[in-house]
Every structure is written in C-alpha cells, then in structure tokens.
C-alpha positions in Angstrom: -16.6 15.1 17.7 -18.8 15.7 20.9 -22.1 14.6 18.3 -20.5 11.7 17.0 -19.8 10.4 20.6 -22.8 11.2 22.1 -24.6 9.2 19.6 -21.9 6.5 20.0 -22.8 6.6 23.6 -26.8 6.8 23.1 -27.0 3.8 20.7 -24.3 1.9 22.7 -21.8 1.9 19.2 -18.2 1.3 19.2 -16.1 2.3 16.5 -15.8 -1.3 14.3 -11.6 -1.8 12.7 -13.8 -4.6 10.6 -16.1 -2.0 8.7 -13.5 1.0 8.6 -14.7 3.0 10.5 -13.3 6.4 10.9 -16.1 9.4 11.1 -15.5 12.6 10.3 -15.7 14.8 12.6 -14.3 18.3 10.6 -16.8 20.6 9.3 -15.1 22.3 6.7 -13.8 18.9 5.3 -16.9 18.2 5.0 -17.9 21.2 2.8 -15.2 20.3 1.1 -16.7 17.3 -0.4 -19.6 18.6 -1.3 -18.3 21.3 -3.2 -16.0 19.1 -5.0 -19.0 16.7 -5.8 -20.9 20.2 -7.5 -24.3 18.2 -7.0 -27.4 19.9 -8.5 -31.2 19.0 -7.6 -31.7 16.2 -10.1 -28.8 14.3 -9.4 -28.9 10.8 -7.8 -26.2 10.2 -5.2 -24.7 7.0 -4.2 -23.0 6.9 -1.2 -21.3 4.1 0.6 -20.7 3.7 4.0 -22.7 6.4 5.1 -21.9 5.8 9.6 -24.1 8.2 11.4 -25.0 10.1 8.3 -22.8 13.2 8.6 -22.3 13.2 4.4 -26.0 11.8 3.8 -27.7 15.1 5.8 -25.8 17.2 3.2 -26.5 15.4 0.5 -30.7 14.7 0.8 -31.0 18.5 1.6 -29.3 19.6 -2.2 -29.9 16.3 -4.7 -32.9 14.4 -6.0 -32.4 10.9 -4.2 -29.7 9.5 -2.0 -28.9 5.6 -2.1 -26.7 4.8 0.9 -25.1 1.5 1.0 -24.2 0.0 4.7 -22.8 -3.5 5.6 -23.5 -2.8 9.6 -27.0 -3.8 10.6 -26.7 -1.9 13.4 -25.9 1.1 11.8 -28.6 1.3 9.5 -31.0 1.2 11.9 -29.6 4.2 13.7 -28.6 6.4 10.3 -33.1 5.5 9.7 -33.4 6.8 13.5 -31.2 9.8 12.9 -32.3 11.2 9.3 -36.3 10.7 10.1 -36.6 8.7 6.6 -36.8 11.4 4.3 -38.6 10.9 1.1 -35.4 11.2 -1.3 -33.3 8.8 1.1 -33.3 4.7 0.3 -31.1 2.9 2.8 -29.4 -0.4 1.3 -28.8 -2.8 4.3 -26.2 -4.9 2.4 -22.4 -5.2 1.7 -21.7 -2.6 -1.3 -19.1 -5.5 -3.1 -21.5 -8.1 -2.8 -25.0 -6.2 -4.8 -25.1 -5.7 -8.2 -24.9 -2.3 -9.6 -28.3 -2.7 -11.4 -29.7 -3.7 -8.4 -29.2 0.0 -6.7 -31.8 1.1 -9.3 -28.9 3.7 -11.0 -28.4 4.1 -14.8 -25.4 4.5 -16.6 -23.2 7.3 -16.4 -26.7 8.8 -14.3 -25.6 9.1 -10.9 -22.5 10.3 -8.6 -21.3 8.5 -6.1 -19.9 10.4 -3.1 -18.4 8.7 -0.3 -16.0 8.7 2.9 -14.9 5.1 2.0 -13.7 2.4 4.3 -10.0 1.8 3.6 -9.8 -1.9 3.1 -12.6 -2.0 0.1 -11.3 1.5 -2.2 -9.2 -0.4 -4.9 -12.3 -2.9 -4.6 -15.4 0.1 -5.1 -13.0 1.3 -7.7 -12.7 -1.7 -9.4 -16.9 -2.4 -9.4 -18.5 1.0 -10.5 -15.4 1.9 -13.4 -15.3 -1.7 -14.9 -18.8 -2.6 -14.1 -21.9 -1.2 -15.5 -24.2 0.8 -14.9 -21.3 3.0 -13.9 -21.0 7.1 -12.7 -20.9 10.0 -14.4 -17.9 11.0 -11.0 -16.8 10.3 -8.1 -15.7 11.8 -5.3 -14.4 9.9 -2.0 -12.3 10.2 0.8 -9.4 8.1 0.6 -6.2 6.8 2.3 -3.8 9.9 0.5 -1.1 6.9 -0.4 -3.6 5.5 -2.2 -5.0 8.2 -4.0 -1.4 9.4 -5.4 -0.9 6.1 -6.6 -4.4 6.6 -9.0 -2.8 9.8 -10.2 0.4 8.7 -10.8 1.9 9.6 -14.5 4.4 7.9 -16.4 7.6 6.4 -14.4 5.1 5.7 -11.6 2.4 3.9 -13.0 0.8 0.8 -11.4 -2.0 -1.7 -12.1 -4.3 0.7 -10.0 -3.6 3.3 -11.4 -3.8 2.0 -15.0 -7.4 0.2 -13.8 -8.9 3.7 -12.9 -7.2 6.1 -15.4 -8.8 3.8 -18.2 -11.8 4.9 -17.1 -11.6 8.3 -16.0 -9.6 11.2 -14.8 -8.1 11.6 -11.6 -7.3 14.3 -9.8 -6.3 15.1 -5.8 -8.5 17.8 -4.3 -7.2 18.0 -1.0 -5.2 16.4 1.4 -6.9 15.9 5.2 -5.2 15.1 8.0 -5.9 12.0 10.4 -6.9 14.7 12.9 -10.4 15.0 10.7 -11.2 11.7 11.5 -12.4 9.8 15.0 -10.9 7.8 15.7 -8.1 9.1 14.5 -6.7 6.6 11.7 -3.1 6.1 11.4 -2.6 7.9 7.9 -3.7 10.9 6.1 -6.2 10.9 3.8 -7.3 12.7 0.4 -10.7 13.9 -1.3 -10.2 12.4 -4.6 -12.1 13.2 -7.8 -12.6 11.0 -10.5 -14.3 12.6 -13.7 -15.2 12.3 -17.0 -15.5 8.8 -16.8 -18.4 8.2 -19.7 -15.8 10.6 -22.0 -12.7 8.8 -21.3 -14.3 5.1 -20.9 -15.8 5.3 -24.5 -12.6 6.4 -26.0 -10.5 3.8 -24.8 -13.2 1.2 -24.8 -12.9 2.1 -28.8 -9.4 1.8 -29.4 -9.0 -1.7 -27.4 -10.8 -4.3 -25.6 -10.8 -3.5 -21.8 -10.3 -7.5 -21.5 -7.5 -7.6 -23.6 -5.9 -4.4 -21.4 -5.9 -5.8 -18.6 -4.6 -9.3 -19.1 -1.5 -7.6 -21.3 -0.9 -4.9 -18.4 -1.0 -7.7 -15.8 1.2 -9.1 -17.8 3.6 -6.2 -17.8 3.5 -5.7 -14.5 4.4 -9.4 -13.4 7.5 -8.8 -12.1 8.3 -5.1 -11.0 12.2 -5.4 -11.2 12.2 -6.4 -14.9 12.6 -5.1 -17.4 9.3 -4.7 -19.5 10.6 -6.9 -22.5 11.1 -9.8 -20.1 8.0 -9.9 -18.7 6.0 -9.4 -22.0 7.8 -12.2 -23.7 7.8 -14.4 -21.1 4.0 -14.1 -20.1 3.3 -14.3 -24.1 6.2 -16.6 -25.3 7.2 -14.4 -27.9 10.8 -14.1 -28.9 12.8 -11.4 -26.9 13.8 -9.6 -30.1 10.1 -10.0 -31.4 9.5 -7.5 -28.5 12.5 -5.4 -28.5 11.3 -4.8 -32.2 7.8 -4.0 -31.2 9.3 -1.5 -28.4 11.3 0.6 -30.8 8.3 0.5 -33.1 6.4 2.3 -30.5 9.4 5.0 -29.4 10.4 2.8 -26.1 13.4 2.1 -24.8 14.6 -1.8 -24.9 15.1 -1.5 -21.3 12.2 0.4 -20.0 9.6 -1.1 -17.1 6.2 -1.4 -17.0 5.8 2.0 -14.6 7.2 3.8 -17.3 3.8 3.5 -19.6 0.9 5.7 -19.5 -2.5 4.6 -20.7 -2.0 5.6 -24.1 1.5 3.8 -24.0 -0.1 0.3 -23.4 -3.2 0.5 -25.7 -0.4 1.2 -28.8 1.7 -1.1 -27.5 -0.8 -3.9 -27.0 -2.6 -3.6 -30.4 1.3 -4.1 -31.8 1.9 -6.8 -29.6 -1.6 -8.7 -30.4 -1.0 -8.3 -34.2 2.2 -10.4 -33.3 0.6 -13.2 -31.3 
C-alpha cells in the first residue's frame, strides 16, 4: 500500500471511480494470479488496465511480450516512467472496448489475457475477446466475486452471462479476495476467475449451432425471468403454446420449467428443435 501511495503522491494521481480503479495492494494475491495464469516464456499476454503496473512487472519478467491496454492518459505515461520500457512491453494508450482485437497484433487462440479488471466493463471484455476474434487461448482476471459466480452458475441458476461465456469456455473460481486486497478498498469482494479451454469448447458448440442463432433464441428465453420458459419462447417466436410444450417434452423438460433451469447443452438441443419448427 505504502508503494502505491507514494507513487500516487509523486505523480500527483488520485484514485479515478470513472476508470475503476482499485489497486492491489496484496502480495500473495498477486502470486496468486500468476500462478493461476501458468504463463511460460513464449506466451503473449494481454493485460487490461494495467494502473501502476503491479501485474505488468510480473508478467514482462516470465512471458514473451506484454500488451497492456489503458484508457487513462495519465496513467500510461507513468506505468512507461515506472517499467523503464522494456523490450517485451507495448503500452496501448486507448480504451480496451473501443480497438479492435486485430488491431492488438494477437492471433487466435495465441495469447492469454491476464487482468485486474475495472468493474463496470467485465461482462463487456467478456463479451469482446469470447465472441470476437482473434480470441484467447484463457483468461484469468480479477473480478467483482458476484459476478464471477454468476459465470459459473449450473443449471437452475443460469443467466444470459453466464450462457454468453460458458459457450465459449470453461469457468471456474480460483479464489475469493477480500476488499481488504484492494486500495481503495472497493465495496465488494472480489474473485480470480479462470476461464479455459476456450478454442476446445468454442469449436464444439460453434459446430452443433450458430452462435447468432443462440443468442437471439436464449435472449428470447430469458425475456421475462418470472415466466415460465414456454411463454416466453412462444411469444417471442409466435409459435403455438402447445407447439412448445411438445418440443419441451421432446427434449426431457418439464412444461413448466424457466429459462435458468437450462445449461448450455439444454438450449443448443432445444433450439435446433425449435428452429426446425419455425
């Protein structure tokens, strides 16, 4: 903590709500991370919102070549001043939602990303590198711990974000930190979350339906929380109710279930029934 404020107070930096900012100030969290992120010497790291460059200094000294992404000006000036511009650093000036993923100079299914991410853009970063090409081979990121046990939820908790990353990859909760890591402090708990896998799980689903035709059926679903499943579907697709309710017990599902109650696998067999009824 005492480092992170001193170089607050050299460079004359206050702690920005707007950019999420939250550094971490626990060592062994930090070893944490890396661990979980198992990075050898020809990897390529992306990391996004890299602050005073806590993460980046452990991640030049063990991997190929570190991209780090940062909105702030400011602050990527001082993370330059700070690291000494090694050779296998590239700092990005620019806001991580608004650059192309080509235009990071990654390949697909070629590079980790490994991040503390800011809060308010995680479903959004989630959202770009799974659906969006070129995309990782993992990640791993520090993330509100709501959030990330939402994107592991299993069936009977199931959401649209956690159907959007579990299409892609594999989730899993590696630890749970507490606010106390962080200054300043934030108001929740957070969690390292792994997502792996991705190029093995991506291609399979990618081959049994259109990623499209997914996501506008599970939106769909997932319309109206409180309704019934059946409701939802046949309204949104303006199909019979009983041309559902057969399509349902086709598939093994209760007339009466909700969307929550479908895994992955549930909706891709459901929707290919569904769209042969259209």
């Amino acid at each position: 903590m005492n480092v992170i404020k001193n170089f607050c107070k050299k460079y004359g930096v206050r702690p920005s709500k707007e950019f999420g900012q939250n550094f971490l100030i626990d060592r062994e969290v930090l070893e944490e991370m890396v661990r979980t992120a198992d990075l050898g010497k020809d990897d390529i790291v992306l990391e996004i919102g890299p602050g005073f460059g806590v993460l980046t200094e452990e991640l030049i000294g063990r991997v190929k070549k570190v991209v780090t992404v940062e909105t702030d000006r400011k602050m990527a000036k001082i993370l330059g001043e700070i690291l000494d511009a090694p050779k296998n650093l590239e700092i990005v000036e620019n806001d991580i939602l608004k650059i192309a993923n080509y235009e990071l100079g990654v390949k697909d299914y070629k590079y980790k990303i490994v991040a503390n991410l800011p809060y308010q853009i995680t479903s959004a970063v989630f959202r770009k590198f799974l659906s969006e090409e070129p995309r990782p081979s993992e990640l791993t990121v520090m993330v509100q711990k709501e959030v990330a046990e939402r994107i592991c939820a299993t069936a009977g908790e199931m959401s649209l974000l956690s159907l959007s990353v579990q299409f892609y990859g594999q989730p899993e909760i590696v630890a749970v930190v507490p606010r106390s890591a962080f200054w300043p402090e934030p108001e929740v708990d957070s969690a390292i979350l792994k997502i792996f896998n991705i190029k093995e799980v991506c291609e399979k689903n990618k081959e049994k339906i259109d990623p499209e035709k997914f996501f506008r059926l599970t939106k769909i679903g997932f319309s109206a929380r409180r309704k019934q499943l059946q409701n939802n579907l046949a309204g949104g697709l303006r199909l019979p109710n009983k041309t559902v309710q057969d399509i349902l017990a086709k598939n093994g599902f209760n007339p009466k279930i909700r969307a929550q109650d479908l895994s992955v696998d549930d909706w891709i067999r459901l929707i290919n029934n569904l769209l042969s009824s259209e």
